[in-house]
Backbone as numpy.savetxt, mean C-alpha at the origin, in Angstrom:
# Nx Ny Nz CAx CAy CAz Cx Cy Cz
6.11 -122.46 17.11 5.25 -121.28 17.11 6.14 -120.06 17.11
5.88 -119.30 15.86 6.74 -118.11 15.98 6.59 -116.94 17.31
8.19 -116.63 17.39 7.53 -115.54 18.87 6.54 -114.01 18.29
5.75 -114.00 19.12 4.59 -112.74 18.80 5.50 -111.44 18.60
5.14 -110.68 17.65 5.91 -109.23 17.86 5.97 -108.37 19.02
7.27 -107.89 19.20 7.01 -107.27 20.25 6.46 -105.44 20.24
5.47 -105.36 20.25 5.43 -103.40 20.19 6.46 -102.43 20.31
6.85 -101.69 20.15 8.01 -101.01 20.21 7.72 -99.94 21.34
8.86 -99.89 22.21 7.97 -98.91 23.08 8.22 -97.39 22.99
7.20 -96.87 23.79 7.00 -95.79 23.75 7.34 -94.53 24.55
8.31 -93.56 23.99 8.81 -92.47 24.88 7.73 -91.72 25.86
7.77 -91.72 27.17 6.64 -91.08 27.53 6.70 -89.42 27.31
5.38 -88.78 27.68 5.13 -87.56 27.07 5.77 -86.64 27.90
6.45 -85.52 27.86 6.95 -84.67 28.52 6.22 -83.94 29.11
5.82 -83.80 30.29 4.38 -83.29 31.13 5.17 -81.90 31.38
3.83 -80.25 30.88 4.46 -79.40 30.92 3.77 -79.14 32.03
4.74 -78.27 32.70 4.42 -77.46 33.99 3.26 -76.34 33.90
2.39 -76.05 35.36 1.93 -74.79 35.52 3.08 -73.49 34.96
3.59 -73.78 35.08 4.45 -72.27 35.33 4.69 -72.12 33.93
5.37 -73.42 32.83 5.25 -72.96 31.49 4.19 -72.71 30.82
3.23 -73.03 31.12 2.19 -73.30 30.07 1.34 -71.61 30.91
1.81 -70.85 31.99 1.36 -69.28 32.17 2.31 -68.55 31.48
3.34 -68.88 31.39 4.55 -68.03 30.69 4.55 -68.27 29.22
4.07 -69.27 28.62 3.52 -69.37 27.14 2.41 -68.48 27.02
1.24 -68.55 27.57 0.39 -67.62 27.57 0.78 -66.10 27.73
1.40 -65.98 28.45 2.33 -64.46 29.08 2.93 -64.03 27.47
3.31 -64.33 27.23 4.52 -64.80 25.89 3.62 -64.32 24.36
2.35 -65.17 24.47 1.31 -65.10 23.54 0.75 -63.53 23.21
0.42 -62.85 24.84 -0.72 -61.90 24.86 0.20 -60.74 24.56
1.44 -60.95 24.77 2.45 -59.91 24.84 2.64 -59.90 22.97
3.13 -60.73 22.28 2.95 -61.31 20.93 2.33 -60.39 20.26
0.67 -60.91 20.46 -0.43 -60.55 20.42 -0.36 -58.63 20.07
-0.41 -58.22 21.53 0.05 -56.71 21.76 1.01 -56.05 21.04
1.79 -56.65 20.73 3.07 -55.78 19.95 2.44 -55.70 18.23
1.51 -57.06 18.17 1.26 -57.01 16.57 -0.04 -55.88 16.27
-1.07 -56.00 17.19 -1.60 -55.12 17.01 -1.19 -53.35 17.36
-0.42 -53.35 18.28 0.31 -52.10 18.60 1.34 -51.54 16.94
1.89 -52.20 16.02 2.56 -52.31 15.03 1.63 -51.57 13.96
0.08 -52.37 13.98 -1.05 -52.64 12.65 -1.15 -50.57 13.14
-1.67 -50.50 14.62 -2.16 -49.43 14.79 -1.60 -47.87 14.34
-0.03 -48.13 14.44 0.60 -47.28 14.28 0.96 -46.63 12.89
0.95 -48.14 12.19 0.87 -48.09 10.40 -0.43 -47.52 10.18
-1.68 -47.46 10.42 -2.66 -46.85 10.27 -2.47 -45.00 10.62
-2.19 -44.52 12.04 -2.23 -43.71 12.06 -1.18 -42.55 11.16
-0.07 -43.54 10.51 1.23 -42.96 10.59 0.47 -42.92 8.59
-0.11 -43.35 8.19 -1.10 -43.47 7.07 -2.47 -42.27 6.83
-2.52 -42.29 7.91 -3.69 -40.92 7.88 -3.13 -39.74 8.31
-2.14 -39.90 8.87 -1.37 -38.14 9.01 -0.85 -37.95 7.44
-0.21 -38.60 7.45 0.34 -39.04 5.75 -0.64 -37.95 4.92
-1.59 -38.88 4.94 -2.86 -38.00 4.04 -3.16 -36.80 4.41
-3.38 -36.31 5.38 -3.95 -35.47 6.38 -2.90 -34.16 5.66
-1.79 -34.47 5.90 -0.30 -33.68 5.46 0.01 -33.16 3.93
-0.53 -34.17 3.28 -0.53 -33.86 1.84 -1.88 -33.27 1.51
-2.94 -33.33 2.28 -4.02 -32.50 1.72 -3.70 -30.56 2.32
-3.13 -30.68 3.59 -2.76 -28.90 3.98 -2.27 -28.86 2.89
-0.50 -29.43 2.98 0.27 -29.18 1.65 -0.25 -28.60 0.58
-1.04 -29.59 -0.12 -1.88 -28.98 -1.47 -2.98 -27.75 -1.41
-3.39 -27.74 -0.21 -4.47 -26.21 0.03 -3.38 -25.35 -0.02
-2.52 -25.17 0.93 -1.32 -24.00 0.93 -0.80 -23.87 -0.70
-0.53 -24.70 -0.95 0.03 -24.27 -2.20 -0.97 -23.63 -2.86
-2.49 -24.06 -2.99 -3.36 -23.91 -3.71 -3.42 -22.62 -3.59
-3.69 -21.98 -2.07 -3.85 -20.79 -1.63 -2.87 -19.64 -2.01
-1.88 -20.26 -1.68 -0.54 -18.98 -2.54 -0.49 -18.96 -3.37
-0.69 -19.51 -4.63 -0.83 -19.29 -6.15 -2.10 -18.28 -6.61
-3.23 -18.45 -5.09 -4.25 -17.83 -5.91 -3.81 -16.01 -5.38
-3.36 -16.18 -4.35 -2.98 -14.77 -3.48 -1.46 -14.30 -4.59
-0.67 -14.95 -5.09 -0.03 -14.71 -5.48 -0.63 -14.37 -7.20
-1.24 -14.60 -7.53 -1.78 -14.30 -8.79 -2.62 -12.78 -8.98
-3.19 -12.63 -7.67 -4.27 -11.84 -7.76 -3.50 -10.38 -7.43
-2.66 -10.45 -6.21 -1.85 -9.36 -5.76 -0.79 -8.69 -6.89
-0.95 -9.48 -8.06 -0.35 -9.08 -9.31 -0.32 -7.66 -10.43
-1.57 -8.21 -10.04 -2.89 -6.82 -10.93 -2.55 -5.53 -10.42
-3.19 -4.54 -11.33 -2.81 -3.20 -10.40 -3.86 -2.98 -9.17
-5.07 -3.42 -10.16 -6.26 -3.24 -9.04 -6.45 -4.25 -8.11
-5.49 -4.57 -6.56 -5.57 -5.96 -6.14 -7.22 -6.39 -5.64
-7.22 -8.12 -6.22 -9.21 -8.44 -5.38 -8.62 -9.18 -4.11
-9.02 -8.60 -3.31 -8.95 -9.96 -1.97 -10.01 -10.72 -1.84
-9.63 -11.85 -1.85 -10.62 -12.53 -1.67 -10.94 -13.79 -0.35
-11.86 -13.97 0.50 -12.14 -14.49 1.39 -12.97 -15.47 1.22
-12.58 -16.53 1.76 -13.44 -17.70 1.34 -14.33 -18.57 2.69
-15.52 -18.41 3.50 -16.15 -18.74 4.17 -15.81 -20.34 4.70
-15.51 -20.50 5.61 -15.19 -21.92 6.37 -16.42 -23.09 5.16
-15.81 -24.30 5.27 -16.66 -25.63 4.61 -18.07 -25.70 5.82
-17.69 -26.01 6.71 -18.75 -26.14 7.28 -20.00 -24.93 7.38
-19.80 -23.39 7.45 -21.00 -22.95 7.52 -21.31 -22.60 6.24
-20.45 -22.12 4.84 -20.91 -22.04 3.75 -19.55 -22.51 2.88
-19.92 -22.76 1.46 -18.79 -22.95 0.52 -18.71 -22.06 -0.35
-19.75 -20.87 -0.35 -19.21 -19.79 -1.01 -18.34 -18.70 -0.67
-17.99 -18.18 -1.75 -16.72 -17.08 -1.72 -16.93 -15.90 -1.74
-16.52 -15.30 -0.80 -17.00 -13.01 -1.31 -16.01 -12.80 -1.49
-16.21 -11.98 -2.28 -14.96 -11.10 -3.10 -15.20 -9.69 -3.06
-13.99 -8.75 -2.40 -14.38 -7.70 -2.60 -13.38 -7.15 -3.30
-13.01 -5.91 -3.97 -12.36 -5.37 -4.44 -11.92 -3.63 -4.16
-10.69 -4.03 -3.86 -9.97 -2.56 -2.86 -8.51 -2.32 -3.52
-8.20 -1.12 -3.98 -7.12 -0.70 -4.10 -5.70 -1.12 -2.81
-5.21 -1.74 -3.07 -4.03 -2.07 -1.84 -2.82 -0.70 -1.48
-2.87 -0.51 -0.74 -2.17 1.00 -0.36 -0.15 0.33 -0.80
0.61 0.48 -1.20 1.98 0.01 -1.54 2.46 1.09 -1.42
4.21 1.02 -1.09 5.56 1.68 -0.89 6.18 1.38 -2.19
6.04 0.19 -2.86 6.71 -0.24 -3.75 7.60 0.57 -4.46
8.98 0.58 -4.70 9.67 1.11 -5.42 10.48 -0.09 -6.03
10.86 0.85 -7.20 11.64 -0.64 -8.15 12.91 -0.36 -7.56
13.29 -1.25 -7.63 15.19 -1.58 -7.22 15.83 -1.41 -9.06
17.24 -1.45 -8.32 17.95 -1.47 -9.36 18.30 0.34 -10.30
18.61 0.30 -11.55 18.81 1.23 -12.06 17.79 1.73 -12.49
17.45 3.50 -12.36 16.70 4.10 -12.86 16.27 3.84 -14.06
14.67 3.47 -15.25 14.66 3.58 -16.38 15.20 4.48 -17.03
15.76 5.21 -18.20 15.93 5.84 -18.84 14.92 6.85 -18.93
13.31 6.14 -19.52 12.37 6.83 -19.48 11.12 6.19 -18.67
10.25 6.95 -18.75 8.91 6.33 -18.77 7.99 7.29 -18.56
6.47 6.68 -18.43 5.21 7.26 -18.63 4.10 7.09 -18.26
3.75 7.52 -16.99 2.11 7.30 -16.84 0.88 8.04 -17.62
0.02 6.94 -17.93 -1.24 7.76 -18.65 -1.95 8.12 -17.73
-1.99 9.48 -17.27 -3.20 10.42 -16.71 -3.58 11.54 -17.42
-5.12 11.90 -17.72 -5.62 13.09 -18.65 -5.46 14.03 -17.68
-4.89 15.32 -18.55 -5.05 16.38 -17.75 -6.42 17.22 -17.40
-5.98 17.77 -16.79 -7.64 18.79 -16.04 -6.62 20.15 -16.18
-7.51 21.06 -16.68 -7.25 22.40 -16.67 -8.05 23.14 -15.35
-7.42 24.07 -14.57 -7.85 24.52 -13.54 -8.88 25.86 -14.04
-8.75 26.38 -15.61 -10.07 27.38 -15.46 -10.99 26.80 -16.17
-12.10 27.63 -16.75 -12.36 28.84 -15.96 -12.55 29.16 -14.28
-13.58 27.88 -13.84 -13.80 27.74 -12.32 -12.64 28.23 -11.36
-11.51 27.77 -11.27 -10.83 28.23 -10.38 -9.34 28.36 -10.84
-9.40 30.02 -11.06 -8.16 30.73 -11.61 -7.29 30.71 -10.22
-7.43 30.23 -9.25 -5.93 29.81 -8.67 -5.84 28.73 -7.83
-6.93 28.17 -8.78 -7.11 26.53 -8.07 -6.14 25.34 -8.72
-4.62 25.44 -8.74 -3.83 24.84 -9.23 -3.37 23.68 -8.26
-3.77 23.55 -7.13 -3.04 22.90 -6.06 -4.74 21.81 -6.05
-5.58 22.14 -6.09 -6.73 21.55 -5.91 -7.13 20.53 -6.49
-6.53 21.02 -8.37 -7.17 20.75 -9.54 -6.06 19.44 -9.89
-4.99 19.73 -9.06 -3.56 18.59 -9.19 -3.89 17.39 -8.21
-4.46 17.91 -7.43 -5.16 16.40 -6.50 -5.99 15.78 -6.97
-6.88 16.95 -8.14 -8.26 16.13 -8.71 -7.78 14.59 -9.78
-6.30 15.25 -10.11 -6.01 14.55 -11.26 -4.81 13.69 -10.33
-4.33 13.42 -9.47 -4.13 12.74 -8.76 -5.01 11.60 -7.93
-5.70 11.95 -7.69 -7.01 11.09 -7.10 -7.49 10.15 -8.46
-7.52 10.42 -9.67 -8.08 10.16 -10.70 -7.28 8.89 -11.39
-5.96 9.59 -10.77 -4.84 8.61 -11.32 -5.26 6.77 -10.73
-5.68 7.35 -9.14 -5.48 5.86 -8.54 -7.21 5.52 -8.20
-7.66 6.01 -9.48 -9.09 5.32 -9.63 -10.29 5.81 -8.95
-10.48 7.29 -8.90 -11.42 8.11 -8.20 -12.42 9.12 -9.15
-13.36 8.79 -9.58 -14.04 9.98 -10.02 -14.53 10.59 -9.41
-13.71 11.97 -9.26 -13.67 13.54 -8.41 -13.89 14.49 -9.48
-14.81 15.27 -8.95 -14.44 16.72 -9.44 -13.72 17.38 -8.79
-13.09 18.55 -9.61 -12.12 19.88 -8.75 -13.26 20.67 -8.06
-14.32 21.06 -8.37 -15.37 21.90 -7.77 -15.84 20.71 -6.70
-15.37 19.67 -6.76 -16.62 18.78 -5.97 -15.54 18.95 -4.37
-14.15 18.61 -4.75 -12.91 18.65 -3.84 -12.58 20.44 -3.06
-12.90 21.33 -4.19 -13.02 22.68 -3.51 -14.04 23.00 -3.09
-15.16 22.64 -2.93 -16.37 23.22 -2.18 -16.40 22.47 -0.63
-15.86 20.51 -0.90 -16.33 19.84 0.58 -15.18 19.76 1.47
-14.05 19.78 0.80 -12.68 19.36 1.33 -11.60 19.54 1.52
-11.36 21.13 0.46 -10.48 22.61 0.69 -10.42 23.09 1.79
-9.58 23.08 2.73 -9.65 24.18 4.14 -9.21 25.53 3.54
-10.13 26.83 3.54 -9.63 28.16 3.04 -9.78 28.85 4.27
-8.80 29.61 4.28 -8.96 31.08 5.63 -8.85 32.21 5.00
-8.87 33.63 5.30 -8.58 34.78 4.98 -7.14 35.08 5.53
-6.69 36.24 4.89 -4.97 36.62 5.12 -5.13 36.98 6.64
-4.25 36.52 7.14 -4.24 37.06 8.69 -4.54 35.92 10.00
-5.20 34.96 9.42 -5.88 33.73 10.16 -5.18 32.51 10.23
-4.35 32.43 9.65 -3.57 30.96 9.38 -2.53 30.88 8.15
-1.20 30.17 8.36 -0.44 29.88 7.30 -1.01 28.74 6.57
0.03 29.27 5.15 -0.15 28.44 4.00 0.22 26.80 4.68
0.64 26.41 5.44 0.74 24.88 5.87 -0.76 24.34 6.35
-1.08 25.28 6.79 -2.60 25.30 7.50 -3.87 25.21 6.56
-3.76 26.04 5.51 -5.16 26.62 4.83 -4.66 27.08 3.72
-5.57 26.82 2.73 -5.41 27.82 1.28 -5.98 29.31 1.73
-4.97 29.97 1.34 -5.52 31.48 1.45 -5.86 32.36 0.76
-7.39 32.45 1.15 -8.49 32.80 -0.04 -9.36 32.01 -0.94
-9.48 32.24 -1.73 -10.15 31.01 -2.59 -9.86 30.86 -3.58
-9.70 29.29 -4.21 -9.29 29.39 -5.19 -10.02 29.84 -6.33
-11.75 30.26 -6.01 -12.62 31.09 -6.99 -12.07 31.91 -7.32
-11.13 32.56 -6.68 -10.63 34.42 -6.95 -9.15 34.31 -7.51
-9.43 35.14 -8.43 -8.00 35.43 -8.91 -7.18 35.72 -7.86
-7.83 36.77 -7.34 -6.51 37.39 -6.43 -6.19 36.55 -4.81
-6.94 35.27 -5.09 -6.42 34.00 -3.98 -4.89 33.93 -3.78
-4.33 33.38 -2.81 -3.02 33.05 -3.25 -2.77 31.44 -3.17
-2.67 30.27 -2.33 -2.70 29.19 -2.46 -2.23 28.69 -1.11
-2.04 27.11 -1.36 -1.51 26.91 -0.02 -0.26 25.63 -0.18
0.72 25.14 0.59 1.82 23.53 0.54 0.95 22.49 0.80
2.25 21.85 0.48 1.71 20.57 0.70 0.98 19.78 1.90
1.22 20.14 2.62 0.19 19.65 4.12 -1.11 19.99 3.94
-1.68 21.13 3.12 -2.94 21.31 3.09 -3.10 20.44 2.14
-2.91 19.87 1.09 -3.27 19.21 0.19 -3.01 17.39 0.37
-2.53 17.17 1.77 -2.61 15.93 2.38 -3.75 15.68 2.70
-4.12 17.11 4.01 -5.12 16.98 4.92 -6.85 16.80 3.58
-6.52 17.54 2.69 -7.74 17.77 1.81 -8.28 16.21 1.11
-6.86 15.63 0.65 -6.81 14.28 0.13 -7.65 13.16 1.22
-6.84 13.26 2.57 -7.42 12.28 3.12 -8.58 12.58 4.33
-9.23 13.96 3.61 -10.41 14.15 4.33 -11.67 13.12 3.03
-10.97 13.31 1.66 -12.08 12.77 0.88 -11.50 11.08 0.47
-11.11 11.05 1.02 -10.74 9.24 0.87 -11.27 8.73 2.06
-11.10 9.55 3.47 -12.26 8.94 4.56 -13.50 8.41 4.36
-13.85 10.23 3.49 -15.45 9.96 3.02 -15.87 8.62 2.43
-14.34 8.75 1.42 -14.95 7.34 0.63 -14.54 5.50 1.06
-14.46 5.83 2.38 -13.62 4.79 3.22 -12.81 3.99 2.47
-11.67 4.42 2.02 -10.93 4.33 1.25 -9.32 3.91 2.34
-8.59 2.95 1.82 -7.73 2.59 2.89 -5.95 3.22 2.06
-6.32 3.85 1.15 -4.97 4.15 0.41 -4.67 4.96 1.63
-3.31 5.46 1.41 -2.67 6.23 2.00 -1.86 7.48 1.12
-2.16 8.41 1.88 -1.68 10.12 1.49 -0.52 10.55 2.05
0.76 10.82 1.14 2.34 11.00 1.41 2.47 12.42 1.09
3.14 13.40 2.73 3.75 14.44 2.03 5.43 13.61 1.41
5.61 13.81 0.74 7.56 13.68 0.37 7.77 15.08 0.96
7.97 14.74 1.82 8.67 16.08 2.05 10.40 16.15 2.27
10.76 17.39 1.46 12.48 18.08 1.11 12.84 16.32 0.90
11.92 15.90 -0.23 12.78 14.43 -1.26 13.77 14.95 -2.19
14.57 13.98 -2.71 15.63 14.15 -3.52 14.54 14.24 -4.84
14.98 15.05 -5.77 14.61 14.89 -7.22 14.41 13.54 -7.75
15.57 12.90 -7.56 15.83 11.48 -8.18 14.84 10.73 -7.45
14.56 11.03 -6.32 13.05 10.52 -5.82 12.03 10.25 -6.37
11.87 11.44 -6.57 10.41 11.43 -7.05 10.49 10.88 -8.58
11.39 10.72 -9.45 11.58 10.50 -10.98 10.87 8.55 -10.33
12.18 8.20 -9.38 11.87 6.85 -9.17 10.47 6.56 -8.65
9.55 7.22 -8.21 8.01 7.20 -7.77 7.68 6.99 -9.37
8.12 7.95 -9.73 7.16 7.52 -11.11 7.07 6.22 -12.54
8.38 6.18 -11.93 9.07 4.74 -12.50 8.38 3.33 -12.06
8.18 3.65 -10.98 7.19 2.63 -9.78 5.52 3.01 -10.31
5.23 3.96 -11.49 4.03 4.04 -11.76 3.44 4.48 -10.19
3.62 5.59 -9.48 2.99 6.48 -8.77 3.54 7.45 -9.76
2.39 8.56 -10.47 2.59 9.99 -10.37 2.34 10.75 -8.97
3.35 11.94 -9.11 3.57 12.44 -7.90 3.11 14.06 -8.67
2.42 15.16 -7.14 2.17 16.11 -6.96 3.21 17.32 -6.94
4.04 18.01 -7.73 4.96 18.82 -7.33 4.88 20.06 -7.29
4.95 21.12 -6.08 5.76 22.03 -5.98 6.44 22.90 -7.10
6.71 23.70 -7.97 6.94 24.24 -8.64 6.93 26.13 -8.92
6.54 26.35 -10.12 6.32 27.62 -10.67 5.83 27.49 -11.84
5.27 28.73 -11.95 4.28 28.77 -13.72 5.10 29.57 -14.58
5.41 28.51 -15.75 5.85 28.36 -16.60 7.84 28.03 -15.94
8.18 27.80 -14.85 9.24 27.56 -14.42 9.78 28.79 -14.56
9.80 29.64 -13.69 9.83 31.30 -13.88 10.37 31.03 -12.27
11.19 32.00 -11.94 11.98 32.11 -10.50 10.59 32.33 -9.89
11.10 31.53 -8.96 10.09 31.72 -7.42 10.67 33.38 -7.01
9.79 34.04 -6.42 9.99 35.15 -5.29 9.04 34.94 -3.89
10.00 34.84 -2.78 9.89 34.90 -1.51 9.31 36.32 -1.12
7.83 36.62 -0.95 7.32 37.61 -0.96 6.79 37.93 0.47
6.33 39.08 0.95 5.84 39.16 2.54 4.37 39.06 2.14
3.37 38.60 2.60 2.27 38.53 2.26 1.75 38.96 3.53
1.48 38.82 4.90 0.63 39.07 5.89 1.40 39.23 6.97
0.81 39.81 8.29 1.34 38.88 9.75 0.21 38.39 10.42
0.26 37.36 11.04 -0.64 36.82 12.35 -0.14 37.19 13.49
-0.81 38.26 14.32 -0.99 38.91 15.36 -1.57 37.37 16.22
-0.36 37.59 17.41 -0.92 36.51 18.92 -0.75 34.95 17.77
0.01 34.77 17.08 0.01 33.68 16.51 0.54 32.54 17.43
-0.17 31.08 17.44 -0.19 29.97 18.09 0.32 28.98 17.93
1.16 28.21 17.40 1.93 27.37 16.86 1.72 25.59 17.90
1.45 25.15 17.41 1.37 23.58 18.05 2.53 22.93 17.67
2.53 22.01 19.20 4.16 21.51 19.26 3.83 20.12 18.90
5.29 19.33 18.42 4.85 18.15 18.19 4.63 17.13 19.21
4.57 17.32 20.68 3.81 16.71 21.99 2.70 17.37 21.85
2.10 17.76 21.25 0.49 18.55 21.38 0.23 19.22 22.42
1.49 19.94 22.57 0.62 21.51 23.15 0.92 22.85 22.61
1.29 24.05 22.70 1.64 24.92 22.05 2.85 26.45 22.71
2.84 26.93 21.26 3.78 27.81 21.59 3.22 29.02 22.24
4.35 29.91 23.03 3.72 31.20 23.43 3.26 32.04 22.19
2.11 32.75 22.54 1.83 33.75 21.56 2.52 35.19 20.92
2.66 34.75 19.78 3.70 35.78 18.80 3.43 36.26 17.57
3.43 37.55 17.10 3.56 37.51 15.50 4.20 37.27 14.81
3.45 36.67 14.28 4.55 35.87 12.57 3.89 36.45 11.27
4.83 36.90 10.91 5.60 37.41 9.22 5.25 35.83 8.36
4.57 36.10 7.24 4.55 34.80 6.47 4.24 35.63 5.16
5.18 34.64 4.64 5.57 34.84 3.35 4.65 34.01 2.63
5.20 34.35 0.96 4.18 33.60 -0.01 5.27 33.64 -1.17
5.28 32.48 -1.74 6.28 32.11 -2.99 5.34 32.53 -3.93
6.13 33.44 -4.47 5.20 34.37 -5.63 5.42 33.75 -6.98
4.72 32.89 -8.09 4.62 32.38 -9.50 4.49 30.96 -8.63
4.33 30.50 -7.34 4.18 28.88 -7.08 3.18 28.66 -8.38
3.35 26.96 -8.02 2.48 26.57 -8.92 2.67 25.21 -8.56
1.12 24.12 -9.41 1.70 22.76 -8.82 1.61 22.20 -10.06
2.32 20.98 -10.53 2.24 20.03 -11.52 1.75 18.22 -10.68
1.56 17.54 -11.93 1.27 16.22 -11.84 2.52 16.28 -12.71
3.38 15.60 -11.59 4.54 14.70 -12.85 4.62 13.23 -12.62
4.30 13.13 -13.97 3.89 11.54 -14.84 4.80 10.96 -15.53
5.46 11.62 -15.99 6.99 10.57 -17.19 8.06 11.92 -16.93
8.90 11.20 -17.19 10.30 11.45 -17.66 11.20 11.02 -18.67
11.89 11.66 -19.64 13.03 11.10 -20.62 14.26 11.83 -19.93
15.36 10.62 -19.62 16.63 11.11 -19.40 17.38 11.58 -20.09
17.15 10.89 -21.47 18.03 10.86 -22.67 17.79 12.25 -23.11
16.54 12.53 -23.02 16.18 13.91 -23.62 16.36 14.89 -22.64
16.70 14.53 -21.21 16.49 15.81 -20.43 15.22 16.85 -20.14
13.81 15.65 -20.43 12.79 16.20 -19.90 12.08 15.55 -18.73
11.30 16.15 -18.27 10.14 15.80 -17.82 8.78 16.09 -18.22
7.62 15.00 -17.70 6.46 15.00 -18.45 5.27 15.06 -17.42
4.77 16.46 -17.72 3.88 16.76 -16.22 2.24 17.09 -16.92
1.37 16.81 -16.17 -0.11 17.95 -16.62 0.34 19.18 -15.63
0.03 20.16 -16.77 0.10 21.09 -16.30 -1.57 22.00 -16.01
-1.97 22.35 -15.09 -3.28 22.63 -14.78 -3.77 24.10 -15.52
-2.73 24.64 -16.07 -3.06 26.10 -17.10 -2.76 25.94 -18.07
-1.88 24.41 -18.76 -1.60 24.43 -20.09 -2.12 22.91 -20.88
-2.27 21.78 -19.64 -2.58 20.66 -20.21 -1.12 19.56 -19.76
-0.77 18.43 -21.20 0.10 17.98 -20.76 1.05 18.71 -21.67
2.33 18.61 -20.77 3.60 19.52 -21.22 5.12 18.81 -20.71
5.82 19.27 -21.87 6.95 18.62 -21.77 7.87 20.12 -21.23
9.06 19.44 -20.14 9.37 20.92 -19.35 11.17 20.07 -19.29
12.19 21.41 -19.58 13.53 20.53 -18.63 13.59 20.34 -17.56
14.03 18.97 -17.37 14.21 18.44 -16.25 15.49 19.29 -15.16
16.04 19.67 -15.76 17.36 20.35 -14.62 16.33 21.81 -14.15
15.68 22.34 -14.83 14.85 23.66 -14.81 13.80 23.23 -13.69
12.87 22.02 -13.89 12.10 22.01 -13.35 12.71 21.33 -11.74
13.68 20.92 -11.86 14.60 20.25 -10.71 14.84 21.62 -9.82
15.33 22.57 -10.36 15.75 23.87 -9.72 14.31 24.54 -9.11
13.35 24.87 -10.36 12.14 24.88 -9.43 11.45 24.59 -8.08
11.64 23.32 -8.00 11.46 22.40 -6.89 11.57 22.44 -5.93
13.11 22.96 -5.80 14.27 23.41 -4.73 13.99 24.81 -4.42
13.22 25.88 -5.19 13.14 26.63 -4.70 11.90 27.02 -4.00
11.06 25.73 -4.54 9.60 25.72 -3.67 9.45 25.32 -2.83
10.92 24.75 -1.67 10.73 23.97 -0.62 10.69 22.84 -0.85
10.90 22.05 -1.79 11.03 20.65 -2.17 9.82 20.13 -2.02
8.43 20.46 -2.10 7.25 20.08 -2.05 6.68 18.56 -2.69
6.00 17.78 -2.38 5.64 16.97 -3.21 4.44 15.78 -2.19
3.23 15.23 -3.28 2.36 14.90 -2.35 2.65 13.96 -3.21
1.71 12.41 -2.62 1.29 11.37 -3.50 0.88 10.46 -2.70
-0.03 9.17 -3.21 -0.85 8.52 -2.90 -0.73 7.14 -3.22
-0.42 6.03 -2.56 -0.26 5.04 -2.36 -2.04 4.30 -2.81
């Protein structure tokens, strides 16, 4: 009888402990935690992502459109209402007040287009008035000279106030005499208030020549100081103010005194608009002749003898 097979035996099973089989689990949940802690972070690190490239693209969006628009002469600002309470856009449109001057070398020439205004018949010594009208006009105002001398002219009689103060007399009358440039600030930005208007009104005051050429180069025409027909100024005595009052620049005032005030006899004001170097002119409206071509070294000397006067408007 063959012998029966014998079974082969069998390794017994390796019995795991309490303690491994909590530390496998320990092991697991920890596992577990790190993989979802991993998933979570790739998600968020995915939606900033997005989040980042959508500002990105508004900003850019936004400066191209601000940068496009601020281009123009006439700048539009435009404001665009939050998404949530509306998605429409208002637009308003406002002249932007600028300093702007060009860098670099003076043009040779150049030229602003402004029509002239003649100061008569209405006002035979309304030359200072009639130069704001066409100044104002320049930076997009339809004014009259009668509309600017009846609401917004400060006039006194001889004896009451200097020419810094008041036009003296009227410019209805021939025998008016006129007034500087500070009155023709204060006149400017009494009627740009009116028209709540945010430009801004510049005396230049005692500017270099080459100044003001470069204002105009920058396309500001400027207000100048001068004489009619560029004829010598005369430093004339015109009045005194008896007990005269003078305000200090802390705002209070001087003791009371008479003052002697003079009057630059042939003043006169221009709009100067272009210049040629090459030619040695300048290119002004002139308010008794229209537009006129004048020398520039002549009308430079002028200038200087009018106190270096000059207004303009941003």
């Amino acid at each position: 009888m063959a012998d029966s097979a014998t079974p082969p035996s069998q390794q017994p099973r390796k019995r795991v402990t309490y303690v491994q089989a909590k530390n496998r689990r320990v092991l697991a949940v920890l596992l577990l935690a790190f993989i979802i802690f991993l998933f979570r972070r790739g998600c968020v690190a995915c939606v900033r992502s997005h989040d980042k490239k959508e500002n990105q693209t508004a900003a850019v969006t936004t400066t191209a459109v601000t940068t496009i628009e601020l281009t123009a002469e006439e700048t539009t600002v435009t404001t665009t209402a939050p998404l949530e309470t509306s998605t429409a856009a208002v637009t308003t449109t406002e002249m932007l007040p600028t300093e702007y001057l060009i860098s670099g070398e003076l043009p040779s020439s150049y030229l602003i287009e402004v029509d002239p205004i003649l100061q008569n018949p209405e006002l035979p010594t309304g030359c200072e008035i009639t130069t704001l009208t066409m100044l104002l006009r320049s930076v997009g105002f339809d004014v009259d000279k009668v509309q600017l001398a009846d609401g917004y002219l400060t006039c006194e009689s001889e004896g009451k106030a200097t020419f810094r103060e008041a036009f003296i007399g009227s410019p209805y009358d021939s025998a008016g005499y006129g007034c500087f440039a500070s009155v023709i600030v204060d006149t400017a930005r009494k009627y740009l208030s009116a028209q709540n208007s945010g430009r801004i009104v510049k005396e230049l005051s005692n500017a270099d020549f080459e100044y003001l050429l470069r204002e105009v180069a920058s396309n500001h025409p400027v207000a100048v100081w001068a004489s009619i027909n560029l004829v010598d100024i005369q430093e004339v005595y015109a009045y005194t103010i008896y007990d005269y009052v003078e305000k200090t620049e802390n705002g209070g005032t001087t003791e009371p005194k008479d003052l002697d005030v003079y009057w630059l006899e042939n003043e006169h004001v221009f709009l100067l608009k272009g210049y040629d170097l090459d030619r040695g002119v300048v290119i002004v409206n002139d308010s008794l002749n229209g537009e006129m071509e004048y020398s520039l070294d002549r009308f430079k000397e002028c200038y200087t003898q009018c106190y270096r006067q000059a207004v303009i408007i941003y």
